[in-house]
C-alpha positions as CSV (number, residue, x, y, z in Angstrom):
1,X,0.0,0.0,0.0
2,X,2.5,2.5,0.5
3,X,3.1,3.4,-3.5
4,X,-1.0,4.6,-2.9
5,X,0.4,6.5,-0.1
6,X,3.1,8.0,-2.4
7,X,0.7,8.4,-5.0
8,X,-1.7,11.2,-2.6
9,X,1.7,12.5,-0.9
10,X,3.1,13.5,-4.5
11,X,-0.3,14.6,-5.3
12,X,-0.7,17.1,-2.3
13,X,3.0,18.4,-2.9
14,X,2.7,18.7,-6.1
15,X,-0.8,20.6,-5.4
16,X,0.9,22.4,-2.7
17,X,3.7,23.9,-4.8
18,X,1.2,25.0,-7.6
19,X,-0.9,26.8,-5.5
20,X,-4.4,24.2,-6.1
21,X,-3.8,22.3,-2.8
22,X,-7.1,23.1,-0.4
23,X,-6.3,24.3,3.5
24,X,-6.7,21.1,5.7
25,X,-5.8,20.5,9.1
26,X,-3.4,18.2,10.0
27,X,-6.0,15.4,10.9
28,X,-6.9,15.9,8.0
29,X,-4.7,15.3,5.9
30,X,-3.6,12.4,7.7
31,X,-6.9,10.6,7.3
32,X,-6.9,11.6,3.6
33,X,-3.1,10.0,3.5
34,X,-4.2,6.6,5.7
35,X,-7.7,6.3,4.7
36,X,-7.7,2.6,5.3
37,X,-10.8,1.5,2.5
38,X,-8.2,2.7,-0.2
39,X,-5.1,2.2,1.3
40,X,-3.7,-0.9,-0.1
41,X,-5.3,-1.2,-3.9
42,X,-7.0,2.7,-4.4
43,X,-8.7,4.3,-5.3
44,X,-6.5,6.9,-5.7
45,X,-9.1,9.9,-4.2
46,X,-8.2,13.5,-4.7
47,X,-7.6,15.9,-2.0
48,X,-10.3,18.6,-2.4
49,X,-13.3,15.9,-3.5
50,X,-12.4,13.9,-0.1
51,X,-12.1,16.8,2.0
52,X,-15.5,17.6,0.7
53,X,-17.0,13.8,2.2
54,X,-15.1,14.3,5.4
55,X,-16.0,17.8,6.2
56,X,-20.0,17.4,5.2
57,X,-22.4,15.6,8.1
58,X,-23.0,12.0,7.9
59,X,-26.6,10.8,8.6
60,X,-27.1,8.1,6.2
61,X,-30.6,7.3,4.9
62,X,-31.9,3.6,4.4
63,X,-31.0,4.2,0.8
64,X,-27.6,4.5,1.6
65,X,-27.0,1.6,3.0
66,X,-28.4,-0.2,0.8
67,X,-26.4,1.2,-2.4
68,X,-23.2,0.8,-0.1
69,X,-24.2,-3.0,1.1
70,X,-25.1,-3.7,-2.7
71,X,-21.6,-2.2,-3.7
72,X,-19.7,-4.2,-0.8
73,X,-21.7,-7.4,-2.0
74,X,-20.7,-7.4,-5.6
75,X,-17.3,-6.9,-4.7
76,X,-17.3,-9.5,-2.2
77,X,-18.5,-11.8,-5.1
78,X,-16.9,-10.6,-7.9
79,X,-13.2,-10.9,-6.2
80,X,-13.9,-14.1,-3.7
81,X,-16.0,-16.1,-5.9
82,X,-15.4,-15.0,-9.6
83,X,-12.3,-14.6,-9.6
84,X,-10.8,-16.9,-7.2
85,X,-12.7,-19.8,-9.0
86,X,-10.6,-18.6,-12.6
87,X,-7.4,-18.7,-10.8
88,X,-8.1,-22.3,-11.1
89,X,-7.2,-22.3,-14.7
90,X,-5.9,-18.7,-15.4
91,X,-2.4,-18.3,-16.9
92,X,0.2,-18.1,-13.9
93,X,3.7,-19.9,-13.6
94,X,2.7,-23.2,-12.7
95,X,-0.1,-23.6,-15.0
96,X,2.0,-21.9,-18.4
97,X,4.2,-25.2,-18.1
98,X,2.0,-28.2,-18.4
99,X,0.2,-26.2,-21.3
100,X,0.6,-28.4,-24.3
101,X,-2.3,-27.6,-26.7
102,X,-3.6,-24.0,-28.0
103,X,-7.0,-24.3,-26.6
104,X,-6.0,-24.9,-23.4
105,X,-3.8,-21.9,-23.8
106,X,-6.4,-19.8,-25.1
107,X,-9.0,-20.6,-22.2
108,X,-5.7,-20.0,-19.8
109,X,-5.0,-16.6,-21.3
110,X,-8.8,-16.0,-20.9
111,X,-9.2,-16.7,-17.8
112,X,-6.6,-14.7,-16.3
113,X,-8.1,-11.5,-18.6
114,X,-10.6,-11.5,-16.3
115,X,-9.5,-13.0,-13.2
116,X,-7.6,-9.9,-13.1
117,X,-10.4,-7.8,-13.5
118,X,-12.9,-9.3,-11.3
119,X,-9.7,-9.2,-8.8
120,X,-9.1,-5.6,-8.9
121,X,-12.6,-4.0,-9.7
122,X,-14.1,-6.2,-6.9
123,X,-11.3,-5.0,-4.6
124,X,-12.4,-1.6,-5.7
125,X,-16.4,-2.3,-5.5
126,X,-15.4,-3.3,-1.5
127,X,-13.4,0.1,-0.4
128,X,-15.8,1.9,-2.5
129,X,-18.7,0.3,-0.4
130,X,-16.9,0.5,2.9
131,X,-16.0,4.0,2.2
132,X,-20.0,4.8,1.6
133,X,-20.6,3.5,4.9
134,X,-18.7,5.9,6.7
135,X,-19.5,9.0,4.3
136,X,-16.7,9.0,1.7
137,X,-18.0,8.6,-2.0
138,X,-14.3,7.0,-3.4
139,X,-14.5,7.3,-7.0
140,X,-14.8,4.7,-9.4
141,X,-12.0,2.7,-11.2
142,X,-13.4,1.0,-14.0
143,X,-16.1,1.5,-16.4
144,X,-16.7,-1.6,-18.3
145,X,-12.8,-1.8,-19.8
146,X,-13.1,-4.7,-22.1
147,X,-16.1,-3.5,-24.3
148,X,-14.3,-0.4,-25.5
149,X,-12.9,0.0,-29.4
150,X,-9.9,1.2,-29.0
151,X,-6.5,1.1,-26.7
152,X,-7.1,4.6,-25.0
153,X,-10.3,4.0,-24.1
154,X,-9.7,1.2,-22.7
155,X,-6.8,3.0,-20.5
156,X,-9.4,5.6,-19.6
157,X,-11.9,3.4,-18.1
158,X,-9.2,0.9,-16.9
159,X,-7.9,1.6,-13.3
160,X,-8.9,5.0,-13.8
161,X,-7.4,7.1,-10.4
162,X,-4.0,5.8,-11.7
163,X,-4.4,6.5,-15.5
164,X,-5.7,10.2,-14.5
165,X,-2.9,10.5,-11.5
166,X,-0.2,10.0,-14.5
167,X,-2.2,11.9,-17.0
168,X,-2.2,14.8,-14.2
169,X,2.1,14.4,-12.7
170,X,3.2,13.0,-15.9
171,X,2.0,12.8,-18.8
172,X,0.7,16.4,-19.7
173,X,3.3,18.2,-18.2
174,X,6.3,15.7,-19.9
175,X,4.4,16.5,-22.8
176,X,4.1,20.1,-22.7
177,X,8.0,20.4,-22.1
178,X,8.6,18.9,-25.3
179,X,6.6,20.7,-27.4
180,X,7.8,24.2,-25.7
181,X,11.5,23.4,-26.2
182,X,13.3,25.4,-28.1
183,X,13.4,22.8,-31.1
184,X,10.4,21.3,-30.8
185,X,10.0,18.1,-32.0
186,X,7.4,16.9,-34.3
187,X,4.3,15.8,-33.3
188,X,4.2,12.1,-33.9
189,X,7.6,12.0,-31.8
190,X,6.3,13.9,-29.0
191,X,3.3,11.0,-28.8
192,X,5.4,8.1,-28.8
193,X,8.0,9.4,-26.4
194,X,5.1,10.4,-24.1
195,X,3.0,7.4,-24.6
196,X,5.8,4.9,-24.3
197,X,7.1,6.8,-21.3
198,X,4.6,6.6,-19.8
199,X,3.3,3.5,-19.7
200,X,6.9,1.8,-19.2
201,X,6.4,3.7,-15.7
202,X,3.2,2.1,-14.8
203,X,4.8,-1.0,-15.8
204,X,7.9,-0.3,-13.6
205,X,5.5,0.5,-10.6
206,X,4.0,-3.0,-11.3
207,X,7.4,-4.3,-10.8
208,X,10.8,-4.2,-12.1
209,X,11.3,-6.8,-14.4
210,X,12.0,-7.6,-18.1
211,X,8.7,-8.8,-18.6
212,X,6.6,-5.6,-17.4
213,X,9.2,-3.7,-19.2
214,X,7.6,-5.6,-22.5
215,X,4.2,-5.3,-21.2
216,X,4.7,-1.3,-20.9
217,X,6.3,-0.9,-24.0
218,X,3.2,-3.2,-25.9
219,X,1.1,-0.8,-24.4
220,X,3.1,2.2,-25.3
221,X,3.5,1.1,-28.9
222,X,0.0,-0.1,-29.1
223,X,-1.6,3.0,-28.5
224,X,1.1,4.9,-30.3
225,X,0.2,2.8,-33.8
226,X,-3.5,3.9,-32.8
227,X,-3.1,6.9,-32.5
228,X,-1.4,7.4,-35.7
229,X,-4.0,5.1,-37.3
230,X,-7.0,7.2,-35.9
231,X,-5.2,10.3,-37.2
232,X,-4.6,8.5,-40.6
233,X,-8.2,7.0,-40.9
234,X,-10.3,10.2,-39.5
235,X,-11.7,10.8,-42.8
236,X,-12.7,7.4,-43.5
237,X,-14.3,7.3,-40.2
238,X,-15.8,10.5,-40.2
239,X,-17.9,8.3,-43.7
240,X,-18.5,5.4,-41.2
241,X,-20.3,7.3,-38.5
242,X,-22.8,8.4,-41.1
243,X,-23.6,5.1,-41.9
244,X,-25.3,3.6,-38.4
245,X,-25.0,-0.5,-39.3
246,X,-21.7,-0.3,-40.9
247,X,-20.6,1.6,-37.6
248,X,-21.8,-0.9,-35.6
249,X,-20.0,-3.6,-37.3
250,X,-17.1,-1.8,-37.2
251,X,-17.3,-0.8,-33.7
252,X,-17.6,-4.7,-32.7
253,X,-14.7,-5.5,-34.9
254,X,-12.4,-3.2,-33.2
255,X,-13.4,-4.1,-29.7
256,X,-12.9,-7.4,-30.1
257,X,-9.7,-6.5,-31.6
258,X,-8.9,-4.1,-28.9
259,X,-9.9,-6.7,-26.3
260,X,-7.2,-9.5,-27.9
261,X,-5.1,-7.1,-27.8
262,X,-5.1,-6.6,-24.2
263,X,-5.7,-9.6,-23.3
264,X,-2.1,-11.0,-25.0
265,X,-0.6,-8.0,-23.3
266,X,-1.7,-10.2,-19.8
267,X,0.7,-12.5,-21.1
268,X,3.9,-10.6,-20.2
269,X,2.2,-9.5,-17.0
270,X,0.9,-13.0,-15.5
271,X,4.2,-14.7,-16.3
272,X,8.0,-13.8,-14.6
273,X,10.4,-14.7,-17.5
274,X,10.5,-13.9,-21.5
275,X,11.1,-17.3,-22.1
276,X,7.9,-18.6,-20.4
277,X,5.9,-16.2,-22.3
278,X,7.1,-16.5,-25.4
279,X,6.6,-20.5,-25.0
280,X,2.8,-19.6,-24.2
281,X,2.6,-16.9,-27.2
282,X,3.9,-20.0,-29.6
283,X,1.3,-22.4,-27.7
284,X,-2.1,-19.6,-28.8
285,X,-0.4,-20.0,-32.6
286,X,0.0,-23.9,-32.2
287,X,3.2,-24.1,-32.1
288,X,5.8,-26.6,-29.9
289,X,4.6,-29.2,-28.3
């Protein structure tokens, strides 16, 4: 938990220094810090939008508790029954050996795409209900990530408190130094540098290894190639939109494709050595033996 910590501490210096930091006494401020809900896995809450929950009176209604008890519910379910009964045949270190046939690899690789989000969002479902019960409205972290059409969407409604931290402390202001150097580089460079960047530090704050090092940099890339893509395409796609079932179709296409995508990307993140996951990558093309 304490990279969360680090995460609100850089925040509120960072706040501090620019002038947008709210007045809090030191209570609370260390509540903020040590909110126990969020403390371990998030959400990453904002300074002046908790400060708002703590400071108001809490007298919750019937309703309340039951939106809170539903929320803590799902999450209970979602994290200690969904996905603790894929672990059973999600991709993980033991498992990636005795994998012999591309099926099995495929349901594997599935399995663990979303055994990691029922994990996570039903971690996040429990603080957020636990953090209604005492008056704190935590935000949300995920908004349906799989069923979106395209890479940066699927970062925006993917563990969303730490794609907006790094948006806020990172990304924008990395990129705004590049483009008001005094030789500005060119566009496209500016998005991959920032892009790659950044997500090879997410990666690094998953852990320091070779193999989040490759799952930051398919991340980076990937949304770097769509990006350029989307650019390339707009035209074409402005043509699509007018034309409601080809748009449709096209919109299924591209979240499926975005959703394989991602879900090969787990590969480098469930496994701890290049060799291991590039033995499962030949497996899902039916290769080895």
């Amino acid at each position: 938990g304490f990279s969360y910590i680090a995460f609100r501490l850089i925040h509120t210096l960072r706040d501090r220094q620019t002038g947008r930091l709210p007045v809090m006494a030191l209570d609370e401020y260390f509540i903020y810090m040590l909110f126990f809900p969020a403390i371990s896995a998030g959400p990453i809450d904002r300074s002046e939008r908790f400060l708002r929950d703590l400071r108001s009176e809490v007298i919750p209604s019937a309703e309340d508790l039951g939106i809170a008890s539903k929320r803590l519910v799902v999450g209970l379910f979602k994290k200690f029954v969904l996905a603790d009964l894929l672990a059973l045949i999600a991709l993980n270190e033991v498992n990636a050996l005795q994998i012999t046939s591309a099926g099995w690899a495929w349901i594997s690789v599935y399995a663990f795409t979303f055994q990691i989000y029922f994990d996570f969002c039903g971690y996040t479902d429990i603080a957020i209900g636990v953090g209604l019960l005492m008056g704190v409205k935590l935000p949300d972290n995920f908004n349906q990530p799989y069923l979106k059409p395209n890479l940066t969407q699927f970062w925006n409604n993917w563990h969303m408190t730490l794609t907006q931290w790094f948006r806020a402390y990172f990304f924008n202001p990395f990129t705004r130094a590049l483009r008001s150097a005094k030789k500005p580089l060119p566009a496209w460079l500016v998005i991959l540098i920032t892009q790659v960047s950044t997500m090879l530090l997410i990666a690094l704050w998953h852990g320091m290894t070779v193999n989040f090092i490759l799952w930051g940099l398919w991340h980076g890339l990937g949304m770097f190639i769509q990006n350029r893509w989307s650019d390339w395409t707009r035209p074409l796609s402005v043509r699509i939109q007018q034309r409601p079932g080809l748009n449709r179709l096209v919109t299924g296409f591209t979240t499926l494709l975005t959703f394989h995508f991602v879900a090969l990307g787990w590969v480098w993140f469930a496994l701890p050595s290049v060799n291991t996951s590039a033995g499962i990558f030949a497996r899902l093309l039916g290769l080895g033996g």
